[in-house]
N, CA, C and O atoms as CSV, one atom per row, in Angstrom:
chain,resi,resn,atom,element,x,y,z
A,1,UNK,N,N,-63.328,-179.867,-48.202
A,1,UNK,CA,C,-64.393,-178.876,-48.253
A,1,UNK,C,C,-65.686,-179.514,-47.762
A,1,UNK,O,O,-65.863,-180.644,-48.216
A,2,UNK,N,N,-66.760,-178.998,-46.833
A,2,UNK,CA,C,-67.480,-179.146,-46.463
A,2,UNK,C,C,-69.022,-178.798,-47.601
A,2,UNK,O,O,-69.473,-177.789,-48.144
A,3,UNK,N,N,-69.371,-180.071,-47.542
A,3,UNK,CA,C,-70.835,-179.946,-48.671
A,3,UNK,C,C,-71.801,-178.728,-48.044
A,3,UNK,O,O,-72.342,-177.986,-48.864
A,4,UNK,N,N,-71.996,-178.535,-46.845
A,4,UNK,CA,C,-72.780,-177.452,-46.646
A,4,UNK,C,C,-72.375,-176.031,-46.934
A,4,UNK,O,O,-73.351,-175.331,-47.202
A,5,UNK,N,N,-70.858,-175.201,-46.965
A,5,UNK,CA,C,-70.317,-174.298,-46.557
A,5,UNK,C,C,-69.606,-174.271,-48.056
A,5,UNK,O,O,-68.376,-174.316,-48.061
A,6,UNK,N,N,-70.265,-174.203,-49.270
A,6,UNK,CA,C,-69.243,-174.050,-50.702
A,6,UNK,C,C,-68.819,-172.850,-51.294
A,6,UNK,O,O,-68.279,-172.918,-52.398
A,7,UNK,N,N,-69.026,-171.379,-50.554
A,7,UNK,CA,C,-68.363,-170.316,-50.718
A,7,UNK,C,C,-67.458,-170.219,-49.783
A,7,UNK,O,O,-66.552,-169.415,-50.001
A,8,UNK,N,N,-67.437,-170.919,-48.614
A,8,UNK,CA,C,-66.366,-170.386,-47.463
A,8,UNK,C,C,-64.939,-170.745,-48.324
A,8,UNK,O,O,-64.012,-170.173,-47.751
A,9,UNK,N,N,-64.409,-171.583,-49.636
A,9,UNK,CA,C,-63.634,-171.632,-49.973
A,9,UNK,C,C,-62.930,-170.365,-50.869
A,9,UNK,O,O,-61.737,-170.097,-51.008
A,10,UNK,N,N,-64.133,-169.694,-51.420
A,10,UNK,CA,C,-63.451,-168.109,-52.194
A,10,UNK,C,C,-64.041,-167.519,-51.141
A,10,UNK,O,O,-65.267,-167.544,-51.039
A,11,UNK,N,N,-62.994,-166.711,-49.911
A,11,UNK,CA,C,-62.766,-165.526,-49.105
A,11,UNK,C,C,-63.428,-164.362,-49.600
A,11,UNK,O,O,-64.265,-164.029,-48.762
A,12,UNK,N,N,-63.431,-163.509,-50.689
A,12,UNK,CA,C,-63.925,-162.131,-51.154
A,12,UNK,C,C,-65.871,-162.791,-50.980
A,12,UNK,O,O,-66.714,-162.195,-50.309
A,13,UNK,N,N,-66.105,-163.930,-51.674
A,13,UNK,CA,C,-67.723,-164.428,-52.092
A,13,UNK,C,C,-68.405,-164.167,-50.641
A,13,UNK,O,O,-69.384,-163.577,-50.184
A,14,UNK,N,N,-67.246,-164.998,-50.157
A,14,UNK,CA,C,-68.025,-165.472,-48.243
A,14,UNK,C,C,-68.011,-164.365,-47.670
A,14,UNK,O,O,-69.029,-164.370,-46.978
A,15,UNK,N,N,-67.246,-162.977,-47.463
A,15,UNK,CA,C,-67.094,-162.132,-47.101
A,15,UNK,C,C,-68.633,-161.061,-47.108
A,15,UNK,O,O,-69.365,-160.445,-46.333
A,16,UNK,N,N,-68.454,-161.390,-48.624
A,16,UNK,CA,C,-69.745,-160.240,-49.141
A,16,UNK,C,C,-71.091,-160.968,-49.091
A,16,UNK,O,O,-72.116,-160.287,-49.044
A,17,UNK,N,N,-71.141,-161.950,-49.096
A,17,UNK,CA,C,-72.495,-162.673,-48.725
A,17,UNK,C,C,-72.861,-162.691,-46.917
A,17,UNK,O,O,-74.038,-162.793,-46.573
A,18,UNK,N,N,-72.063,-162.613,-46.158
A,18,UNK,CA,C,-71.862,-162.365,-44.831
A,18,UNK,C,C,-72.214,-160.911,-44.410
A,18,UNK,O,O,-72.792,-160.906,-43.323
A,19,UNK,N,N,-72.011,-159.486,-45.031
A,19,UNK,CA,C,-72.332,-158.197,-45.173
A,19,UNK,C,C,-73.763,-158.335,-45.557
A,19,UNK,O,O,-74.600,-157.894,-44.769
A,20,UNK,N,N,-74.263,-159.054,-46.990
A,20,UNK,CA,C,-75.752,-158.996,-47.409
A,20,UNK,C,C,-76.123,-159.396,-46.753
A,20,UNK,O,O,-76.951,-158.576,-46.356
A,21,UNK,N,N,-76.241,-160.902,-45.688
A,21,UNK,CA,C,-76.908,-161.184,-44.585
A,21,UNK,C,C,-77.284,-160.224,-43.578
A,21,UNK,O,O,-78.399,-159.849,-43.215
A,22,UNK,N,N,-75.900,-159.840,-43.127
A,22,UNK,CA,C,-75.855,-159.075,-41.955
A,22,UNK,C,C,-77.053,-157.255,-42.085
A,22,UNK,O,O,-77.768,-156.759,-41.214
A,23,UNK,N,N,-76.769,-156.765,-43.531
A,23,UNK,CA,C,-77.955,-155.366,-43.464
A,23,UNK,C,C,-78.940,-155.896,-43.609
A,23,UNK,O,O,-79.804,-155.078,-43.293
A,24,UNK,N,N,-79.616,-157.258,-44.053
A,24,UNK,CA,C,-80.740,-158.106,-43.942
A,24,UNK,C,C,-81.600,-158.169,-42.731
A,24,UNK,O,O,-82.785,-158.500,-42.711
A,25,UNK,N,N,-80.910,-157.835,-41.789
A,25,UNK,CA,C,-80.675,-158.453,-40.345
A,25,UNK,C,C,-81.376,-156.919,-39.702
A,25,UNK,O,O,-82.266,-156.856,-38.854
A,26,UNK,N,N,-80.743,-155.849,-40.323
A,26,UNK,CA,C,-80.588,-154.645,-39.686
A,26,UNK,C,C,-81.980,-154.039,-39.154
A,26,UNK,O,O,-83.131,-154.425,-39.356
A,27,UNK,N,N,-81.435,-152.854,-38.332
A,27,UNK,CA,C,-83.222,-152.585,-37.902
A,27,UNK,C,C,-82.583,-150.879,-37.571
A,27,UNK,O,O,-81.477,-150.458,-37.231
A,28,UNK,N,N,-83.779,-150.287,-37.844
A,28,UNK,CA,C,-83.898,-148.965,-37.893
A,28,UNK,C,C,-83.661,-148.629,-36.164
A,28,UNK,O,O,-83.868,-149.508,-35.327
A,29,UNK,N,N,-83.139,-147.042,-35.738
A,29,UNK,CA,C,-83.248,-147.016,-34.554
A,29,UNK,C,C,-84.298,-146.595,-33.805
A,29,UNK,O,O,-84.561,-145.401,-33.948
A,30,UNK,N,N,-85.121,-147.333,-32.894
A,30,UNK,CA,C,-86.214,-146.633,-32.162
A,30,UNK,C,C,-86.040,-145.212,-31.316
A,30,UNK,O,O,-85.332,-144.906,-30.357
A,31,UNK,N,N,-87.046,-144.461,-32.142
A,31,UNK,CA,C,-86.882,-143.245,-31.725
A,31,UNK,C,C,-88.137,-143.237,-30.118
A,31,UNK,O,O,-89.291,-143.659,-30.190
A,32,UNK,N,N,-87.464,-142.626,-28.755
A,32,UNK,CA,C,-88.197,-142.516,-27.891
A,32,UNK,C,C,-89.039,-141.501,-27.977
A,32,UNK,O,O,-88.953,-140.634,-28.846
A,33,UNK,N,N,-90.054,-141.541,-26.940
A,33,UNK,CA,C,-91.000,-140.583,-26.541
A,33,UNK,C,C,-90.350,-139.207,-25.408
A,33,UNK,O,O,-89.292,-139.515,-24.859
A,34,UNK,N,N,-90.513,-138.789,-25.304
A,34,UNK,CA,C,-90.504,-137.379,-23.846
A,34,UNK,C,C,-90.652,-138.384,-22.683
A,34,UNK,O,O,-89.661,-138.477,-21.958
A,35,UNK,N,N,-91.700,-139.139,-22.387
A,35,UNK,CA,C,-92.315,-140.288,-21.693
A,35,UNK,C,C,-91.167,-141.375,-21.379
A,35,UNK,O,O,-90.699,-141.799,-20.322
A,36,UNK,N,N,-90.969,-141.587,-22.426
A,36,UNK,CA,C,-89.959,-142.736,-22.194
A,36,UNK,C,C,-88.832,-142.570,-22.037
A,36,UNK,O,O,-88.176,-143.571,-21.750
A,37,UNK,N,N,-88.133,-141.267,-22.154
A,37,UNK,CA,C,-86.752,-141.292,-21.881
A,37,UNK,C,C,-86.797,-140.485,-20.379
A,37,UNK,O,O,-85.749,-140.325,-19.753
A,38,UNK,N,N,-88.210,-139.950,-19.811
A,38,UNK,CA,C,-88.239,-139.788,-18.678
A,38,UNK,C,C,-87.779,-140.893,-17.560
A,38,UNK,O,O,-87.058,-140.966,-16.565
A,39,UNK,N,N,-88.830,-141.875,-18.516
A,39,UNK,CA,C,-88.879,-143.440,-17.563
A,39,UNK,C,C,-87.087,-143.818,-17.227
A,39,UNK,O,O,-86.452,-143.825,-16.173
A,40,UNK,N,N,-86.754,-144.061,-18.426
A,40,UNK,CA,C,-85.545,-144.623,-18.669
A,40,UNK,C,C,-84.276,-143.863,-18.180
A,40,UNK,O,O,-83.234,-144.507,-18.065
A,41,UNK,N,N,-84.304,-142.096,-17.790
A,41,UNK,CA,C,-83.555,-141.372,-16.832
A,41,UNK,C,C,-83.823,-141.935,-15.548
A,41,UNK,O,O,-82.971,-142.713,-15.119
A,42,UNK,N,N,-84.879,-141.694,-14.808
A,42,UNK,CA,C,-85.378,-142.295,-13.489
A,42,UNK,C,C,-84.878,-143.498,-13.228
A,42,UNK,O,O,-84.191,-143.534,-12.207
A,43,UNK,N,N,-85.061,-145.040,-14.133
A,43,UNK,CA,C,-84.902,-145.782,-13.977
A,43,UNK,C,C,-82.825,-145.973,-13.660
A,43,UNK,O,O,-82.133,-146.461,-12.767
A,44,UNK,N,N,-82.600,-145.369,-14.783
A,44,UNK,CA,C,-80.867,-145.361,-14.376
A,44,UNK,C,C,-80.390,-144.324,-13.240
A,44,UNK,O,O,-79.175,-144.361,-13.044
A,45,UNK,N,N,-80.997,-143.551,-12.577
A,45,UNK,CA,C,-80.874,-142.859,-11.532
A,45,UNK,C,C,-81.099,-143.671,-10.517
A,45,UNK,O,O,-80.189,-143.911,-9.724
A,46,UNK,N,N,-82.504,-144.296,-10.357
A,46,UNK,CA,C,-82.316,-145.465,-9.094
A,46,UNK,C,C,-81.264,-147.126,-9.077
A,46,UNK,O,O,-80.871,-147.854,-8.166
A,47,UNK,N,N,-81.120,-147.160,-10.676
A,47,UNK,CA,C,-80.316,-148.066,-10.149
A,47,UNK,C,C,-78.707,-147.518,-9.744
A,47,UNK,O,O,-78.215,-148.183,-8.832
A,48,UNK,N,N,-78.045,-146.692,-10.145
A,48,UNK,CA,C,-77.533,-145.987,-9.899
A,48,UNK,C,C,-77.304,-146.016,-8.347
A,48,UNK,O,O,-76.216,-146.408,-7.923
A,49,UNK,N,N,-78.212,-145.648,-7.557
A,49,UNK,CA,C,-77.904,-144.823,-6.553
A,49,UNK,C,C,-78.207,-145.886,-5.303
A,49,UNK,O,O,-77.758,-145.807,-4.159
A,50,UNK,N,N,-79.367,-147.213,-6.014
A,50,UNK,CA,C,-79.179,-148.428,-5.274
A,50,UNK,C,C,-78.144,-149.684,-5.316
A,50,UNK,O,O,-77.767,-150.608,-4.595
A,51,UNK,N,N,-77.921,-149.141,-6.613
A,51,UNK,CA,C,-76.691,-150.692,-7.168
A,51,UNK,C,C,-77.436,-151.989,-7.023
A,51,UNK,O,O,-77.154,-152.979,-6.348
A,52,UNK,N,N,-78.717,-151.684,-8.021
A,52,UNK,CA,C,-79.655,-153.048,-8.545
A,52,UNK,C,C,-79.243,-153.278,-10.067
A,52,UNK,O,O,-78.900,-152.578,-11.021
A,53,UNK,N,N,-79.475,-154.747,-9.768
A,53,UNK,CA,C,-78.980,-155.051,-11.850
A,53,UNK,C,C,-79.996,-154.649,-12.407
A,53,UNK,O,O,-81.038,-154.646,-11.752
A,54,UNK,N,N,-80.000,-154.260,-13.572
A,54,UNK,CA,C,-80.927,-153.858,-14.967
A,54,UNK,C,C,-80.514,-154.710,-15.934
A,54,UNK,O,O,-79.527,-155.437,-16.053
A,55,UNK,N,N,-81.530,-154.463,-16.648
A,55,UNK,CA,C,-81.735,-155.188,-18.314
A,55,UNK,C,C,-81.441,-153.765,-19.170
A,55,UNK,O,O,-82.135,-152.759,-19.025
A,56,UNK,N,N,-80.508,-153.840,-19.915
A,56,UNK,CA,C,-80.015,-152.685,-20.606
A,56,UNK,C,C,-80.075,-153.060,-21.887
A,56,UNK,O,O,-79.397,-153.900,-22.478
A,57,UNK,N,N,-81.236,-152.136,-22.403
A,57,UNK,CA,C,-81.497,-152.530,-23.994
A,57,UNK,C,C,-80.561,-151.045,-24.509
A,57,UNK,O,O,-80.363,-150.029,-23.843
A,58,UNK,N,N,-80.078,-151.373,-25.981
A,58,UNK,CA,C,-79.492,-150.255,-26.285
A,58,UNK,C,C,-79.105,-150.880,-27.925
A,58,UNK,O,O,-79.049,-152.034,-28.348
A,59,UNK,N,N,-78.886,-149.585,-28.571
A,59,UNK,CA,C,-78.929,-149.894,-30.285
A,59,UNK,C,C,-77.618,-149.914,-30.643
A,59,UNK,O,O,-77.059,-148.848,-30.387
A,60,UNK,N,N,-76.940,-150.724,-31.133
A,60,UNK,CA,C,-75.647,-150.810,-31.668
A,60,UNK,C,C,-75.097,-151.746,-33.092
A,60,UNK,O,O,-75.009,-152.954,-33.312
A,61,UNK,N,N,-74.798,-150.541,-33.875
A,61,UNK,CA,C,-74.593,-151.058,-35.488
A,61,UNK,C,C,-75.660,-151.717,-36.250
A,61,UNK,O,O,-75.480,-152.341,-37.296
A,62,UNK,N,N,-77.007,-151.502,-35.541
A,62,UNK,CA,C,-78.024,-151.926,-36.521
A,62,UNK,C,C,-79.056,-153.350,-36.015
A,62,UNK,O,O,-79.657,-154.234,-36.626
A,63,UNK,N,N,-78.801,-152.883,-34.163
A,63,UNK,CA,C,-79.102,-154.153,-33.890
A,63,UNK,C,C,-79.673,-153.891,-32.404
A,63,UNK,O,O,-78.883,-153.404,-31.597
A,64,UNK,N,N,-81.082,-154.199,-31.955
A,64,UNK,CA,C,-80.418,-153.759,-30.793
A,64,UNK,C,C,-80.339,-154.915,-29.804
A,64,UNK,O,O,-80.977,-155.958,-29.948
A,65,UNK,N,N,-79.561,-154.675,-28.850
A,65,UNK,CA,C,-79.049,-155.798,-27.602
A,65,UNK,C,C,-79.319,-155.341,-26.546
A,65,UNK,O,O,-79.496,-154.183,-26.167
A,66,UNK,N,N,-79.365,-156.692,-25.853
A,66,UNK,CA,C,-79.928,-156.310,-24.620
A,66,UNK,C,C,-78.909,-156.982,-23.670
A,66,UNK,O,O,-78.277,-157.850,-24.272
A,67,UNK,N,N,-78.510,-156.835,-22.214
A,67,UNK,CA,C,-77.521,-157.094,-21.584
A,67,UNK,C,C,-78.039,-156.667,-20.004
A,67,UNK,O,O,-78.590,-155.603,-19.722
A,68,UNK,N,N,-77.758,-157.637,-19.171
A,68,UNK,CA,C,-77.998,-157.760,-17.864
A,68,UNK,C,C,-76.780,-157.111,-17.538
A,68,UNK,O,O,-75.753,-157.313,-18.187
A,69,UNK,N,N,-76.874,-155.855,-15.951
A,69,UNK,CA,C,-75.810,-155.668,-15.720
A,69,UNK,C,C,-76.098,-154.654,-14.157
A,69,UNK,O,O,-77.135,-154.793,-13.509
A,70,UNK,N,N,-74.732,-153.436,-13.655
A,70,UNK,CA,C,-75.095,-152.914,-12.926
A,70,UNK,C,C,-73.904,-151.631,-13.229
A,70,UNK,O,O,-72.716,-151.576,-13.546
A,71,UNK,N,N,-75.053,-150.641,-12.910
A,71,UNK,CA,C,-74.874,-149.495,-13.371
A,71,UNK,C,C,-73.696,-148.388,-12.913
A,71,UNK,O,O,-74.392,-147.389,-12.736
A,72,UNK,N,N,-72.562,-148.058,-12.672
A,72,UNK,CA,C,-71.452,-147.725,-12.626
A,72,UNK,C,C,-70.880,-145.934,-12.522
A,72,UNK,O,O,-69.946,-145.384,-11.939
A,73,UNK,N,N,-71.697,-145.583,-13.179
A,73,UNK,CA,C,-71.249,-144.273,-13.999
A,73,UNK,C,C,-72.083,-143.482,-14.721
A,73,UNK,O,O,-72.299,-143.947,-15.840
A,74,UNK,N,N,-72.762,-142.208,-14.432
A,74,UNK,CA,C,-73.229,-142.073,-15.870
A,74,UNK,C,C,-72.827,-140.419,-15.996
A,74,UNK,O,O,-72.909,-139.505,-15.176
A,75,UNK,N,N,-72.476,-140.453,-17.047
A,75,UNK,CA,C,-71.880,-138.905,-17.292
A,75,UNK,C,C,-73.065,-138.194,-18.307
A,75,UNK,O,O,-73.183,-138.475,-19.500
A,76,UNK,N,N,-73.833,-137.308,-17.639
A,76,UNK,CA,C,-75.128,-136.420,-18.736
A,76,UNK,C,C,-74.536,-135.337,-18.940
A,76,UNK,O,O,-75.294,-134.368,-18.967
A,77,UNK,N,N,-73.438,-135.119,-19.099
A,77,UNK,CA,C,-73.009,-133.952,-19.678
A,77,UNK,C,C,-71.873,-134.808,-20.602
A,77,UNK,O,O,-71.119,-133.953,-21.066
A,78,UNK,N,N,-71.643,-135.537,-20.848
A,78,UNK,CA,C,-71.041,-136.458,-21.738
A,78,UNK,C,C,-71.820,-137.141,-23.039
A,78,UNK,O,O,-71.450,-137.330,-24.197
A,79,UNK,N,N,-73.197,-137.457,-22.265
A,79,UNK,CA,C,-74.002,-138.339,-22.842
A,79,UNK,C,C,-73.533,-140.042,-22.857
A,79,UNK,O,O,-73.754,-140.875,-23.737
A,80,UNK,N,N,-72.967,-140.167,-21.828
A,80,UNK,CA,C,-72.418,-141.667,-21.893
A,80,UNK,C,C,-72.430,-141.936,-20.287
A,80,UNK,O,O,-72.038,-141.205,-19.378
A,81,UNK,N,N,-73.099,-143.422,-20.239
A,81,UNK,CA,C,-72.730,-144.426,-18.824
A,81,UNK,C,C,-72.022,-145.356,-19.308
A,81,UNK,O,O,-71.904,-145.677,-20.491
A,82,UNK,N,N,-71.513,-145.828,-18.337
A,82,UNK,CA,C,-70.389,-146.745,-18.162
A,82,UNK,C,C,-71.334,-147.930,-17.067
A,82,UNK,O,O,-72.022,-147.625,-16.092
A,83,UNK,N,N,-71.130,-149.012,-17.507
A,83,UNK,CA,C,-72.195,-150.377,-16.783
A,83,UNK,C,C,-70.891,-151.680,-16.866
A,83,UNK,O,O,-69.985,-151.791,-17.691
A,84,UNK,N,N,-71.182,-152.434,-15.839
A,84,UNK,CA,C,-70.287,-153.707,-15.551
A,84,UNK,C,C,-71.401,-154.939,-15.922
A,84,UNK,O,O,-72.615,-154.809,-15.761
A,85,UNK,N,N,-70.834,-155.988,-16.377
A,85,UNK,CA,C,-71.760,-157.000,-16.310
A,85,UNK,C,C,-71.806,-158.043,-14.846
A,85,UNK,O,O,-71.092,-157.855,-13.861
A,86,UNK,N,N,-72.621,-158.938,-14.963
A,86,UNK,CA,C,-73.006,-159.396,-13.664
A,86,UNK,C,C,-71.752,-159.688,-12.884
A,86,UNK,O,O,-71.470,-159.099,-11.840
A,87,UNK,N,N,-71.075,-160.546,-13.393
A,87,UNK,CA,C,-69.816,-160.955,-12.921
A,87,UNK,C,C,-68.588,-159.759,-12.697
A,87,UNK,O,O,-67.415,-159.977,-12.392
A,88,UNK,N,N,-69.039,-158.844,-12.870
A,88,UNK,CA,C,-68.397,-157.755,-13.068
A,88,UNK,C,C,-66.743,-158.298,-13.157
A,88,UNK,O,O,-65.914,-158.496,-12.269
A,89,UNK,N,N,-66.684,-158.420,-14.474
A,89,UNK,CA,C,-65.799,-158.277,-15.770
A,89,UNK,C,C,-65.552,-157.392,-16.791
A,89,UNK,O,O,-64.522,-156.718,-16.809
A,90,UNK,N,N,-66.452,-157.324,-17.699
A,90,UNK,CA,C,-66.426,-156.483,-18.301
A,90,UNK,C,C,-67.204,-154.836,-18.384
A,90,UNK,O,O,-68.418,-154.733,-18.210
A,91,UNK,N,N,-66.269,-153.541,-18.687
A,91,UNK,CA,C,-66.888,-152.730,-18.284
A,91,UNK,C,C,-67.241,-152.474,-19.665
A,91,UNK,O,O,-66.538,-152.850,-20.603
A,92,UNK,N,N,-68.672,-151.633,-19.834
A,92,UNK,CA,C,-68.884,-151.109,-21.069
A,92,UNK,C,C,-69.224,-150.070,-21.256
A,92,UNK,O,O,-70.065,-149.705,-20.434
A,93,UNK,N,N,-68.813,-148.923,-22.432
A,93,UNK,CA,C,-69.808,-147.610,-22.149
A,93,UNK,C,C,-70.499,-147.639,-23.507
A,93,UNK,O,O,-70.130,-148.107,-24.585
A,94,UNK,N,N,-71.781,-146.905,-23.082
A,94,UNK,CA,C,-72.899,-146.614,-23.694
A,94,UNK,C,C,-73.247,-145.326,-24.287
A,94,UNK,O,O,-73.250,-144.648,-23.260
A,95,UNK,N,N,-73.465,-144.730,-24.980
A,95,UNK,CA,C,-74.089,-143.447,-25.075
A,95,UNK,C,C,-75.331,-143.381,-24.877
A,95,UNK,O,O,-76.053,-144.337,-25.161
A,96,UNK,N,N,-75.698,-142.516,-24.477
A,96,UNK,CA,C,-77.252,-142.109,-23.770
A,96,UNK,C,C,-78.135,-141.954,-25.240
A,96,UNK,O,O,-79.362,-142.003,-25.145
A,97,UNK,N,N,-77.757,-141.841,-26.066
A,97,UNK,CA,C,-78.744,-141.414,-26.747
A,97,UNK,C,C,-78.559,-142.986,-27.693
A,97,UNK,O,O,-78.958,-142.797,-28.842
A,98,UNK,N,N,-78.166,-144.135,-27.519
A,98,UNK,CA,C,-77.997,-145.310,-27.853
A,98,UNK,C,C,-79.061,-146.310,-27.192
A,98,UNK,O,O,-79.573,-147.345,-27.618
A,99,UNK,N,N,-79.221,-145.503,-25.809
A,99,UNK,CA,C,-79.972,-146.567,-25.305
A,99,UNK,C,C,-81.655,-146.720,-25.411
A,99,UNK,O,O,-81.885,-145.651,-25.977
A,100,UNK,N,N,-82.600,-147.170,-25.286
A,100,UNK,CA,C,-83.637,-147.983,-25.388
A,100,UNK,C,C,-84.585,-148.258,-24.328
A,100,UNK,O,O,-85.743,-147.859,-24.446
A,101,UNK,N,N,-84.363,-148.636,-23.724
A,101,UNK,CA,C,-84.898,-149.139,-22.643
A,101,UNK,C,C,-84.182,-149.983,-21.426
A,101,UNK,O,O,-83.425,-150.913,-21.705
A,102,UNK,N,N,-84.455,-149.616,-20.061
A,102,UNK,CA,C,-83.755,-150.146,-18.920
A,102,UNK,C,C,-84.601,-150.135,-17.872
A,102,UNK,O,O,-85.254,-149.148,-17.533
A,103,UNK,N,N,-84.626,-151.444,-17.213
A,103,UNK,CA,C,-85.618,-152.406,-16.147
A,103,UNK,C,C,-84.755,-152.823,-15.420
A,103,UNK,O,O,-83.574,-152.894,-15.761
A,104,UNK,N,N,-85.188,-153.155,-14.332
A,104,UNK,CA,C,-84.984,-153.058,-13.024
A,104,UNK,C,C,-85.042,-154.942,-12.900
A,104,UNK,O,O,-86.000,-155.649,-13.213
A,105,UNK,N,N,-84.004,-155.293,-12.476
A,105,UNK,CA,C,-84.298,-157.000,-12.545
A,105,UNK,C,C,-84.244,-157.648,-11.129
A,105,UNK,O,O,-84.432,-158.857,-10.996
């Protein structure tokens, strides 16, 4: 057993102390402006239609992240885009009303 880590030995302790950290952590979701989700349509329309990478901020489980990438898909009658990362590997989808903010890199 490791002197730093003395709950990782009871599983249920480490578990639930890992959850209290984690809503510790948490953050409310930013609600946009009219303004800003103008910006942030426009902005995924040109990258979109140029195939430039963006910085894709977006809220997920209490957190939000941000992720370099290029823009793929976006379905507004769905409410969801679909974005590749740089290396285009992985694809991811988003819901529109998840996202935050998106810049042009």
């Amino acid at each position: 057993m490791k002197k730093w880590r003395p709950f990782a030995t009871m599983p249920e302790q480490h578990i639930g102390l890992k959850e209290i950290i984690n809503k510790q952590v948490e953050v409310a979701q930013p609600v946009l402006t009219e303004e800003q989700m103008e910006q942030v349509n426009f902005t995924l329309v040109e990258a979109l239609h140029t195939n430039k990478q963006v910085y894709l901020t977006y809220y997920k489980r209490g957190q939000c992240i941000t992720e370099t990438g290029f823009i793929q898909f976006v379905d507004s009658l769905g409410g969801l885009f679909i974005f590749i990362d740089d290396v285009f590997v992985l694809k991811n989808k988003v819901r529109l009303s998840e996202l935050i903010d998106v810049r042009l890199a």
